[in-house]
C-alpha positions, 0 to 999 in steps of 0.5 A: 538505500543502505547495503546489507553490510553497511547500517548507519542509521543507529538505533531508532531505525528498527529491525524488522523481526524478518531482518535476519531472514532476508538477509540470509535470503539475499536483500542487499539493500534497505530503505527506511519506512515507518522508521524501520528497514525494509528490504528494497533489493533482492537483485534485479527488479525485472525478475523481482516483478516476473517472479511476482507476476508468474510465480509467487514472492514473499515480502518482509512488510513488517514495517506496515505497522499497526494502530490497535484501537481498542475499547468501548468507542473504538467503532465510533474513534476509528469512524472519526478518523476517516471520511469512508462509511464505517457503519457496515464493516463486519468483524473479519472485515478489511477496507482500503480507507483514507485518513483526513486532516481538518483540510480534507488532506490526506494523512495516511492510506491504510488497510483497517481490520476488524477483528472484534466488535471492539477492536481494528487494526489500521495498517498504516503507510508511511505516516505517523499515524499513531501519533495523530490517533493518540492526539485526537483521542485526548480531546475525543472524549470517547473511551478508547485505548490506541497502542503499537502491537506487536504486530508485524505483517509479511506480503505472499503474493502472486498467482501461487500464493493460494497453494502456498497458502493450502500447503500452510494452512490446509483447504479451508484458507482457500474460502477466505474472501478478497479484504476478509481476514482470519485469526490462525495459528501455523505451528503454534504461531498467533498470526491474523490472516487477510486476503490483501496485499499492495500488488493487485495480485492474487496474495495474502498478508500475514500478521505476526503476533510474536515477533519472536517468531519472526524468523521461523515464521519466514523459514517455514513459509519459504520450505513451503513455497519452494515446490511453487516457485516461491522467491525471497522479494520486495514489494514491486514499484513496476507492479503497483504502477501498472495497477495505479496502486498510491504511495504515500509522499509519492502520489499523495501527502497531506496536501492532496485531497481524496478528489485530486485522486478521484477517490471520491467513492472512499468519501461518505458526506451522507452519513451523520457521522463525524469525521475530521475533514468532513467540512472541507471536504463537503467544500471541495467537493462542491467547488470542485478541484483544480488538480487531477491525478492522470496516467501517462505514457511517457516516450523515449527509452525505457526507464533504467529504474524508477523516478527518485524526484518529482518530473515537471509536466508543461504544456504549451511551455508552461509547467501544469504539474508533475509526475509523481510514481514512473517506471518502465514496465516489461510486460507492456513496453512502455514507460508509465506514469502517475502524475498530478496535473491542471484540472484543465489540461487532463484530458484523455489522448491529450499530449503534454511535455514531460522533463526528465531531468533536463530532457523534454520528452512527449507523453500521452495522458491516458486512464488509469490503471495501465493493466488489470482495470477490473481487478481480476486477477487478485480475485480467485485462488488457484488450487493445488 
């Protein structure tokens, strides 16, 4: 992670248009995602997560950039790209879908929005997704148009973020339902509005269409949300383990099928629709998979941060899998744990070893997600 003092990436790493703002508003550190920054450090991590978790935080997600499918095809393209049913979506709609490859692995995990008849945005993960897009529309042969837009989203999420949101936008932003979105201008700035965001709490994103207005977009939102409590921040590895929410090449990659995962319900095989993957996929799900994603809880101290390699998983002194997303939560005082294990062995209440880094230490397997199994905190805004 780079500081804020220290760029060495050169050029082809992109500044976010929020770059300058959460500099000025304290990040002091960076990773890279999508080939861009993204601020990864605004102080303790702990009180990043309780901010997030009692008040409200804003998040230069920027780096979530959007494949723009446009033409006469778009419907019929974007359906091609993931093996979740389509047919349904209305304009103003968002879904969490999953792109496959011809194996059924998965690519990418992006939001899709509909903004048109003909016309969706995919908001990706960290993935290349515009590349891939690009490539099977060459030898679609449907008539569409794929593109990067000038596009680039900010997360406001946390229980304050509906008043924030009145304060901005007025009451009406208050009837915006949970994966709708909505096109509005703040001041004269074009931004897409959508009630997502990758912390299972109450929040929204914020899709800039200039990106010259980047930096007055976040001063504005931020003059807003201080009477709420609003903080500069980052999106929370604490927070999204604790829903069971996925980080591509952490819990996933293109070598992990949507029934490892158990998101068999993002899988539609009963439809006429064509889709890449579908075959094998069909395969898979009809022989079964021989690795499933668990929860786990994991002994010992607490975790000073979270894992930066992937943990080996035994039982009976044979490694059966790994953990793939840990970290210590403060609100339940445990260590919690994705992991992706032997079909066999993941068993509820089971016990299995856990190596941290040389150090064996016994952890439960356990359901998923640690906190909030019903979802219902992102669901109702509060009203000021």
């Amino acid at each position: 992670m780079m500081t804020a003092k220290n760029f060495g990436f050169g050029t082809q790493i992109r500044k976010s248009p929020y770059f300058d703002a959460t500099v000025r508003w304290g990040a002091q550190g960076f990773s890279v995602y999508n080939h861009m920054y993204i601020p990864r450090d605004f102080g303790d991590p702990v009180q990043n997560f309780w901010n997030l978790v009692n008040t409200a935080i804003l998040c230069d997600v920027a780096v979530e950039r959007q494949v723009e499918i446009t033409g006469p095809d778009a419907a019929i393209f974007t359906q091609m790209l993931t093996p979740r049913d389509l047919s349904k979506m209305a304009v103003g709609q968002c879904k969490y879908v999953l792109i496959t490859n011809a194996d059924g692995g998965i690519l990418n995990d992006p939001i899709v929005l509909r903004l048109a008849e003909n016309h969706f945005w995919l908001s990706l993960a960290d993935s290349d997704i515009l590349l891939w897009a690009q490539g099977l529309a060459v030898y679609s042969g449907l008539d569409v148009t794929i593109r990067e837009p000038d596009v680039s989203p900010l997360q406001l999420q946390g229980p304050n973020s509906g008043m924030i949101m009145q304060a901005l936008f007025g009451d009406d932003i208050l009837d915006l339902r949970y994966f709708w979105l909505r096109e509005v201008e703040l001041d004269g700035i074009p931004l897409v509005v959508s009630r997502t965001g990758w912390s299972s709490e109450l929040g929204y994103e914020l899709y800039l269409r200039d990106g010259n207005l980047g930096d007055v977009l976040w001063e504005k939102i931020m003059a807003a949300g201080a009477p709420y409590g609003l903080q500069p921040g980052h999106t929370s590895s604490i927070r999204r383990v604790e829903a069971g929410m996925l980080s591509y090449h952490a819990d996933m990659d293109a070598g992990t099928n949507p029934y490892e995962l158990g998101l068999g319900r993002l899988v539609n095989l009963d439809t006429d629709a064509k889709f890449v993957g579908k075959e094998a996929l069909a395969r898979i799900k009809e022989t079964g998979v021989s690795r499933k994603q668990i929860g786990l809880i994991i002994g010992g101290a607490p975790l000073t941060g979270p894992n930066t390699v992937f943990w080996d998983v035994g039982k009976d002194g044979e490694r059966i899998g790994k953990v793939t997303s840990a970290v210590y939560s403060p609100r339940l005082q445990q260590n919690i744990a994705l992991a992706l294990i032997s079909a066999e062995h993941a068993v509820l209440g089971e016990y299995v070893d856990v190596d941290l880094d040389g150090q064996t230490t016994s952890a439960e397997i356990v359901d998923r997600p640690f906190f909030d199994p019903k979802k219902e905190l992102p669901s109702t805004p509060k009203v000021a």
